[in-house]
C-alpha positions as CSV (number, residue, x, y, z in Angstrom):
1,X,0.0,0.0,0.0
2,X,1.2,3.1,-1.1
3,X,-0.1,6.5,1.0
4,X,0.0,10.1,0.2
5,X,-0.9,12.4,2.5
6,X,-1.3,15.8,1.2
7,X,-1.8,19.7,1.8
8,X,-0.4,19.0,5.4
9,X,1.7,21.1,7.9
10,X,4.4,18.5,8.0
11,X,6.0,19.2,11.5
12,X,8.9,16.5,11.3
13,X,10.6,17.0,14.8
14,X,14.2,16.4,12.9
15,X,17.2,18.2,14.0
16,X,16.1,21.4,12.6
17,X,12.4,21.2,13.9
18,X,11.6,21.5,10.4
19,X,8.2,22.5,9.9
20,X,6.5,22.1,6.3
21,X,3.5,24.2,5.1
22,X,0.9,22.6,2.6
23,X,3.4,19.5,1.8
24,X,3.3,16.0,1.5
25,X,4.8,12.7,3.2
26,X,4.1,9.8,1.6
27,X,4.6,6.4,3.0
28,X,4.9,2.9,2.0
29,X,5.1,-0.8,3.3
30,X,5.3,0.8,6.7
31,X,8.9,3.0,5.6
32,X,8.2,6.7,5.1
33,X,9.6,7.3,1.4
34,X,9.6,11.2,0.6
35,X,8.6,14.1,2.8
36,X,8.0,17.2,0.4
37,X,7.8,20.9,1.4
38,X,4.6,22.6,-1.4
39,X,7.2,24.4,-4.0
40,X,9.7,21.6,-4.6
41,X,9.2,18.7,-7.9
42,X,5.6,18.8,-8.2
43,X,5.5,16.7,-10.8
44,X,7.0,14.1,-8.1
45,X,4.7,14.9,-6.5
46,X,1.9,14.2,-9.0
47,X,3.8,11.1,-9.8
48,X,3.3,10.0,-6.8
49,X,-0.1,10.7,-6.0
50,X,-1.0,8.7,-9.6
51,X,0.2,6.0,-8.0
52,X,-0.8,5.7,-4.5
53,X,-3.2,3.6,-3.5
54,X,-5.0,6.2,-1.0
55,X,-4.5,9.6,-1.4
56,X,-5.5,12.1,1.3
57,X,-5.8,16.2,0.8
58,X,-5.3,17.1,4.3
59,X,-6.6,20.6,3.6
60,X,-3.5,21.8,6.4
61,X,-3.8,20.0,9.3
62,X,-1.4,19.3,11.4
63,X,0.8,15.6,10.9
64,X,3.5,14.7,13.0
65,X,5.2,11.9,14.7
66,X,3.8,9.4,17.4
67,X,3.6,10.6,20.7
68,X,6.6,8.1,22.6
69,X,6.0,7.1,26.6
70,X,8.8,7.1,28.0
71,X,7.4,5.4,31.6
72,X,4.0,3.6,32.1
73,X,2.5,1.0,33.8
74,X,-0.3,0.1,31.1
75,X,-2.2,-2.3,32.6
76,X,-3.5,0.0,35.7
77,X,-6.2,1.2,33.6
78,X,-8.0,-1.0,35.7
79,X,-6.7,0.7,38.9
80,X,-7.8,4.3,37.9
81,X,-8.8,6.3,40.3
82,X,-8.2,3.3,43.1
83,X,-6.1,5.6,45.0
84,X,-6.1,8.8,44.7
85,X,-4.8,12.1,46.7
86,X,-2.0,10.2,48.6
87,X,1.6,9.9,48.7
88,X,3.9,7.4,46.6
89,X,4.4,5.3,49.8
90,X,0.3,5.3,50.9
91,X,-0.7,5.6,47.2
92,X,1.6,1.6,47.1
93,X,0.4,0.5,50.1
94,X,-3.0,0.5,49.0
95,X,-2.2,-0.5,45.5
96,X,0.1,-3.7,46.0
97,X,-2.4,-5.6,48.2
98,X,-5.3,-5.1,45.7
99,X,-3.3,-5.7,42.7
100,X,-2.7,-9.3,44.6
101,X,-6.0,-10.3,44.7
102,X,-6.4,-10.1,41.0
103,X,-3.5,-10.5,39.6
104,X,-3.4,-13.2,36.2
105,X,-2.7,-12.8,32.4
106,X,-5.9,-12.5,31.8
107,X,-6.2,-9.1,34.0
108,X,-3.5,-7.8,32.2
109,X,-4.7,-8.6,28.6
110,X,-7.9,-6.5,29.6
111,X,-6.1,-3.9,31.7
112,X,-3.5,-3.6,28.6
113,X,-6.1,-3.9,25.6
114,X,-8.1,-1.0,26.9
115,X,-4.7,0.8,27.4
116,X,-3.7,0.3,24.0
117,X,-7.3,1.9,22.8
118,X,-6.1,5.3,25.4
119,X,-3.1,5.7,24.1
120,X,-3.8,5.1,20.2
121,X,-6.5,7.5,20.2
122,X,-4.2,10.1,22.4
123,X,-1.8,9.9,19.3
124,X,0.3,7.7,21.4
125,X,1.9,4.7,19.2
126,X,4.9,3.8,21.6
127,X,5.5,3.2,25.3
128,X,8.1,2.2,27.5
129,X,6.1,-0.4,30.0
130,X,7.1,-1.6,33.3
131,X,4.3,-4.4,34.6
132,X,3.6,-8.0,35.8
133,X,2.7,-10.7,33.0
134,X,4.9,-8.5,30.2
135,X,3.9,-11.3,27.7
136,X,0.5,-11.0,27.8
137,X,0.5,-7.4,27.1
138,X,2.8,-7.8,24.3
139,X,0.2,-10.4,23.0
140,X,-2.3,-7.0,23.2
141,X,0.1,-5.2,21.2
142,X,0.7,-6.6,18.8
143,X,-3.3,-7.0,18.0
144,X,-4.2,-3.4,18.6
145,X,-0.2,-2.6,16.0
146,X,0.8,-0.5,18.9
147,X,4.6,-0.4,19.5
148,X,5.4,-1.5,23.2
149,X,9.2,-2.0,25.0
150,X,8.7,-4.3,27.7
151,X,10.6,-7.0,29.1
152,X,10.8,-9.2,32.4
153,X,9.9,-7.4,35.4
154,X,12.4,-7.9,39.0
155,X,11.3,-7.1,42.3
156,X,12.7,-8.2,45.7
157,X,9.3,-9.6,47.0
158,X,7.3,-12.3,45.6
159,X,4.8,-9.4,44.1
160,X,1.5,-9.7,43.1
161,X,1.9,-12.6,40.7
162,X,3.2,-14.2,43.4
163,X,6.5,-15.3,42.0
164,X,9.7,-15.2,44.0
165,X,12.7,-13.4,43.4
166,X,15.2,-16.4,42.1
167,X,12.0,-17.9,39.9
168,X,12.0,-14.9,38.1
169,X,15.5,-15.0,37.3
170,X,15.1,-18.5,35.9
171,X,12.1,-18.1,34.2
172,X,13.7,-14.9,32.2
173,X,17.1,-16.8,31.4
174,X,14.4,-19.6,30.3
175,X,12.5,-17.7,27.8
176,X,15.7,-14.9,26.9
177,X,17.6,-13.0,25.7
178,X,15.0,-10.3,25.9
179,X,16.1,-6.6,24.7
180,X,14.8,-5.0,27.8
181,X,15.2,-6.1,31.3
182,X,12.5,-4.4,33.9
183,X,13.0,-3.9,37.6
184,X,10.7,-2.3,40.1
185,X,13.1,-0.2,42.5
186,X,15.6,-0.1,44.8
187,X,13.9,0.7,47.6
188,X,12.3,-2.9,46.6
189,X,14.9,-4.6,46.1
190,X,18.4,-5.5,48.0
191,X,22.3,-4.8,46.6
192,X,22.6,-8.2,46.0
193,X,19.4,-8.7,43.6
194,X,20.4,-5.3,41.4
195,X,23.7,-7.1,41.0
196,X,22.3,-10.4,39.8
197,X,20.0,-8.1,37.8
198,X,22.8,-6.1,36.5
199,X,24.5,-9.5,35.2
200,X,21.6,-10.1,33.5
201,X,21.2,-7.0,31.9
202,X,25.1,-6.9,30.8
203,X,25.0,-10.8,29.8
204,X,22.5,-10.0,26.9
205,X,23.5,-6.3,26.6
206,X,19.8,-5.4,27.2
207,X,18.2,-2.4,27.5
208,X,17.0,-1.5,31.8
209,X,14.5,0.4,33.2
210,X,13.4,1.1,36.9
211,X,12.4,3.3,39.5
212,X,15.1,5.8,40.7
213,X,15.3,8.7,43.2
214,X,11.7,9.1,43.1
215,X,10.9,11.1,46.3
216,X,13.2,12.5,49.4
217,X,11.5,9.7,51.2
218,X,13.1,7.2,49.0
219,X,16.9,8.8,49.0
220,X,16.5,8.8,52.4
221,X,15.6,5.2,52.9
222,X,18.6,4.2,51.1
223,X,20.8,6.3,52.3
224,X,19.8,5.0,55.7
225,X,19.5,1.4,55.1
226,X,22.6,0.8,52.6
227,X,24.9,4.1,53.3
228,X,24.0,4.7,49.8
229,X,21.5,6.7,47.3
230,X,19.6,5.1,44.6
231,X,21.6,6.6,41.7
232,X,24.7,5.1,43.8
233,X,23.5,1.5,44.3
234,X,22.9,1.5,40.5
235,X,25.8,2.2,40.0
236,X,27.6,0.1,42.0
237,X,25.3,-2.9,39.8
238,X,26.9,-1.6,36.8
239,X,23.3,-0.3,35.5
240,X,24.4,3.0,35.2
241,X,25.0,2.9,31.1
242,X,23.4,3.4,27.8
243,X,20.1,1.6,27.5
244,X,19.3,2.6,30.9
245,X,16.0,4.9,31.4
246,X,15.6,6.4,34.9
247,X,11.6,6.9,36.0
248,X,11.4,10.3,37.6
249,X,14.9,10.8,39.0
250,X,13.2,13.7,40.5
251,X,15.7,14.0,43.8
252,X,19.0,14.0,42.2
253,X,22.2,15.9,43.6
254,X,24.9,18.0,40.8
255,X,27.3,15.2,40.9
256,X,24.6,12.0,40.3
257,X,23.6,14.5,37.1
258,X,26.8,14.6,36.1
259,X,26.8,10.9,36.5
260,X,23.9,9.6,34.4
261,X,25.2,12.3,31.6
262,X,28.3,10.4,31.7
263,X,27.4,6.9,31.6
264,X,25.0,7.7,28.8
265,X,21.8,6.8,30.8
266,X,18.5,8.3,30.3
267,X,15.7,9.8,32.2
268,X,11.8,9.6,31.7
269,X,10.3,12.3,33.0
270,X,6.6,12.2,34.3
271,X,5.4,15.5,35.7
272,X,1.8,15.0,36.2
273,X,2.6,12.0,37.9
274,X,5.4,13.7,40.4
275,X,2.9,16.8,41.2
276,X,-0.2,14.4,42.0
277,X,1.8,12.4,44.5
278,X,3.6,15.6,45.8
279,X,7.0,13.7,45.1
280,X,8.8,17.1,43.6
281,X,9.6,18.9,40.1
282,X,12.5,17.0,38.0
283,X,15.6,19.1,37.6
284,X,15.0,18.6,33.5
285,X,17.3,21.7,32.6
286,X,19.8,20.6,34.6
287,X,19.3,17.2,32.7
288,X,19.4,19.3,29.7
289,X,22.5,21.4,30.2
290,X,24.6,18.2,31.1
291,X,23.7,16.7,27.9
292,X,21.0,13.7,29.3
293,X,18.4,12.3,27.3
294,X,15.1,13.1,28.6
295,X,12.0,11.0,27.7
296,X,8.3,12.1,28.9
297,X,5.8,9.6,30.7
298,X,2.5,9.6,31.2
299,X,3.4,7.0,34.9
300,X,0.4,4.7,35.3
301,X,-3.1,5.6,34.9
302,X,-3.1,4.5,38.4
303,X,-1.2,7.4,39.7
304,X,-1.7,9.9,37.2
305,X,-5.2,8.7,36.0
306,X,-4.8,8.7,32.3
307,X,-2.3,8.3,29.3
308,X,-2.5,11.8,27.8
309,X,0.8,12.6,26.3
310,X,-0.7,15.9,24.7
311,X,-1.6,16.7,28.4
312,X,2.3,15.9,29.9
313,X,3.8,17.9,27.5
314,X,1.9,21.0,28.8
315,X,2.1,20.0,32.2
316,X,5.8,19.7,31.5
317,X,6.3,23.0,29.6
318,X,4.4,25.1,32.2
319,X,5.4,23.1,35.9
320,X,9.1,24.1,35.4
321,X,8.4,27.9,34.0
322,X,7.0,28.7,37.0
323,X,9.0,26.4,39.7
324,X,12.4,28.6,38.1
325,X,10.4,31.9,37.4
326,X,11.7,32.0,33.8
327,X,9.3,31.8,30.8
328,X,12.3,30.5,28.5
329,X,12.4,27.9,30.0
330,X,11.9,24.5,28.6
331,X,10.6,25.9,25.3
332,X,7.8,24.2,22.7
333,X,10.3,22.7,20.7
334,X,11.8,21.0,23.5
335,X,9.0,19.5,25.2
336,X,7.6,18.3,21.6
337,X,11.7,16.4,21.4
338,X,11.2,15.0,24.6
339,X,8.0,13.4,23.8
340,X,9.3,11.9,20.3
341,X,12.3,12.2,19.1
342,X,13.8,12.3,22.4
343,X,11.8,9.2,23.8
344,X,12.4,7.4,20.9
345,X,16.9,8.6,21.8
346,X,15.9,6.9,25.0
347,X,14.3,3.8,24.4
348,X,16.7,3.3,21.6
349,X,13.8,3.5,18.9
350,X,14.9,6.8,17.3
351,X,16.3,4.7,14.1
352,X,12.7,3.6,13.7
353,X,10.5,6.8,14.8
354,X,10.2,9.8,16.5
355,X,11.0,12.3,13.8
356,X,9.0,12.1,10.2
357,X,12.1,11.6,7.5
358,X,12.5,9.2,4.9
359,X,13.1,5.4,5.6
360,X,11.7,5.9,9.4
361,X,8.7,3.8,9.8
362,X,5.4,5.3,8.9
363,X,4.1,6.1,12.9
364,X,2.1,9.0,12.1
365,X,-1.1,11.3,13.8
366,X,-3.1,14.2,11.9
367,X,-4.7,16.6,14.4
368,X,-7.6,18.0,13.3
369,X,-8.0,20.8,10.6
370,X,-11.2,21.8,11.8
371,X,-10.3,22.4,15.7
372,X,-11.5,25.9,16.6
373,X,-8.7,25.4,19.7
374,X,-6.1,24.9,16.6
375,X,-7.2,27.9,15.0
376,X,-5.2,29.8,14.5
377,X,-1.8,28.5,13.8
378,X,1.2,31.0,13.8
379,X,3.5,28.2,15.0
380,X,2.7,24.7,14.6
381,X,5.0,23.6,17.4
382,X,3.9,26.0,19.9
383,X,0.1,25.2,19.1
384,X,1.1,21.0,19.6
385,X,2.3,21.9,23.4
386,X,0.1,24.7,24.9
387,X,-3.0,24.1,22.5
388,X,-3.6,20.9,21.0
389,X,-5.2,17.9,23.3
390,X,-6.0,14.2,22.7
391,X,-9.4,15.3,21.6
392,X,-8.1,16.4,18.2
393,X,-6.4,13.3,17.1
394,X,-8.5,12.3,14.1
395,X,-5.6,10.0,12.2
396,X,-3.1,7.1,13.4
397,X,-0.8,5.3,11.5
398,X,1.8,2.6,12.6
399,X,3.8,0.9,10.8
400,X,2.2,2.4,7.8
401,X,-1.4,0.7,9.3
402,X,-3.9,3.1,10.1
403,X,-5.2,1.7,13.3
404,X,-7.1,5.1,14.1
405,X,-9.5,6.4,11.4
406,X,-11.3,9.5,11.6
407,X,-11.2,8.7,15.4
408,X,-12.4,5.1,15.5
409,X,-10.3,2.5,15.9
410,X,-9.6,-0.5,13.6
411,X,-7.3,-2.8,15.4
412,X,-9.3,-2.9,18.5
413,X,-13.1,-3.6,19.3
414,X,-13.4,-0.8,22.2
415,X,-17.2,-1.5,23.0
416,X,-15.7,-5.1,24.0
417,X,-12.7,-3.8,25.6
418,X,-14.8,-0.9,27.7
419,X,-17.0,-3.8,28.9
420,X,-14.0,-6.4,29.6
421,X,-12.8,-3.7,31.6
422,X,-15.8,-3.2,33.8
423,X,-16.1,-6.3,34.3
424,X,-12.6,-6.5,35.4
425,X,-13.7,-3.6,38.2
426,X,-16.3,-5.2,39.4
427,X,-14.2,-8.2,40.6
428,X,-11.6,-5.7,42.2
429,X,-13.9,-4.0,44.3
430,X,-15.5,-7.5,45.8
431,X,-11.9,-8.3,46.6
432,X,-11.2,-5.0,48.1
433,X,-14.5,-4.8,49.9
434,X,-15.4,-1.4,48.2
């Protein structure tokens, strides 16, 4: 299948944050093969639309790349709004138990299927996911064509699937290599496990993700239990590298920053997230000025009730203008980075998306032409942070599959997934006796 999008503000996110007015990107099996500004070969142009198989005029909307979550725990969908206005450590003591007494594959297909159906319709086509059962949501995404990173998942407890620490281990080495390796935190888990973790991870040169430096709570613990901060005990586990992505790493000192920009780690950062659980503001610029990678993440749906990347870019382009009193800071172009092209950097997708340029894969969203609270446009950039919401995601393309048309989905049955879902709710609240 050969598509031609046309007439479209083309804002392509590569290293120029080129944007293109009234031109035209055409994609085929899945590989983005021209991106055309209006006044250059027009007979190309023509050529090319002769021979597409779907042609669209676009009449000047908006196209740009996937929106990329950096940090998510997919499958709580089924825990939003479970545990609300508390702390990290209150908002987990209420969560772990519950999630217990339901846990199974089948709770995460449903959990992760309606997930999927947020997230595609938010103009969200990639995540970074950290959850129990990371097979069984993989099985979801590849139904709905969505494009998850995922791999095993370590804590220091048995968890909620009830599975202890050394049967993890086994059953990953059993069913590996995997490209990423997953662990919870470690305030969850001892020195000795992140090191038998860190083997792991360096054994099959995977990619890692975890928990880090969260809250001051969480420093502290460490520092008191182990003599030692978060960053530092990663470190010592050798998981301090490239391939690594830090969630939050909101309560970091100069040197620790200087550390992760060194070892070519990355950060996902998750602002609504850290305001709604009180846990701080990320020290991004600083993140920025020593030259870190910095993701965006939604969290879990759990914690900050929904999946709305259009909403954590504006939360992250406003929070940190006025926690540092400067206006400049963090600017539209920036925040848009972070949540593609710079997710995609961190995850170590960027060869395959983030930015719209030839022989990237066709993952794709046109926002609506038609949006009064589009109109009007001076800078399409600016109006994709501090205007633009999931509401005016009309188009999705992944992999050159349109899996969102005209704001219905086609990859997944949502009536069937909504009702899976209560369903789902209803058992959790017998079991939790709410």
């Amino acid at each position: 299948m050969i598509t031609a999008l046309r007439n479209a503000t083309i804002v392509t996110v590569d290293s120029n944050d080129t944007v293109l007015a009234n031109g035209t990107i055409v994609f085929a099996d899945g590989v983005i093969t021209a991106v055309l500004p209006a006044g250059e070969q027009l007979t190309k142009v023509a050529d090319i639309t002769k021979v597409a198989d779907i042609t669209i005029d676009l009449h000047g909307a908006i196209v740009m790349p996937g929106l990329i979550n950096a940090h998510t725990h997919l499958a709580m969908t089924l825990f939003r709004g479970f545990a609300d206005d508390r702390n990290l450590q209150d908002f987990l003591d209420r969560l772990l138990p519950n999630e217990a007494r339901v846990m199974s594959e089948a709770h995460v297909r449903i959990g992760a299927r309606l997930a999927f159906a947020e997230s595609l319709r938010s103009g969200c086509t990639s995540a970074l996911d950290m959850y129990w059962h990371p097979a069984a949501a993989s099985a979801e995404a590849n139904a709905a064509r969505f494009r998850l990173q995922t791999g095993p998942l370590f804590i220091g407890f048995d968890g909620p699937d009830n599975t202890p620490f050394e049967q993890r281990i086994k059953a990953a080495r059993a069913s590996g290599p995997h490209e990423w390796v997953v662990a919870h935190g470690t305030y969850t888990m001892d020195p000795t496990q992140l090191g038998v973790v860190g083997e792991l991870v360096n054994e099959w040169d995977a990619k890692f993700h975890i928990h880090a430096s969260e809250t001051a709570e969480e420093v502290n613990g460490a520092m008191s239990q182990h003599g030692k901060t978060p960053i530092e005990l990663l470190e010592d586990a050798g998981l301090l590298r490239p391939g690594t992505v830090l969630a939050h790493a909101v309560v970091l000192t100069d040197d620790e920053i200087s550390r992760i920009a060194e070892t070519g780690t990355a950060v996902a950062h998750c602002p609504a997230s850290n305001m709604k659980l009180a846990s701080g503001f990320c020290r991004v610029t600083d993140l920025h000025s020593a030259g870190v990678i910095v993701g965006l993440g939604t969290d879990g749906p759990s914690s900050s009730n929904d999946l709305d990347m259009f909403a954590a870019m504006r939360c992250a382009a406003l929070i940190h203008k006025g926690n540092q009193l400067d206006p400049t800071v963090l600017p539209a172009n920036a925040v848009l980075r972070m949540a593609t092209i710079d997710g995609a950097r961190a995850l170590g997708i960027d060869h395959l998306v983030g930015s719209l340029q030839v022989g990237k894969r066709a993952d794709l969203i046109v926002l609506d032409a038609n949006s009064p609270s589009l109109t009007p446009s001076y800078d399409p950039i600016s109006t994709i942070v501090y205007a633009a919401s999931r509401a005016d995601v009309v188009d999705v393309w992944v992999d050159g599959e349109r899996v969102v048309n005209n704001r219905e989905l086609t990859t997944i049955d949502l009536q069937q997934a909504i009702a899976d879902a209560h369903a789902e709710a209803d058992i959790l609240r017998l079991s939790a006796g709410d």
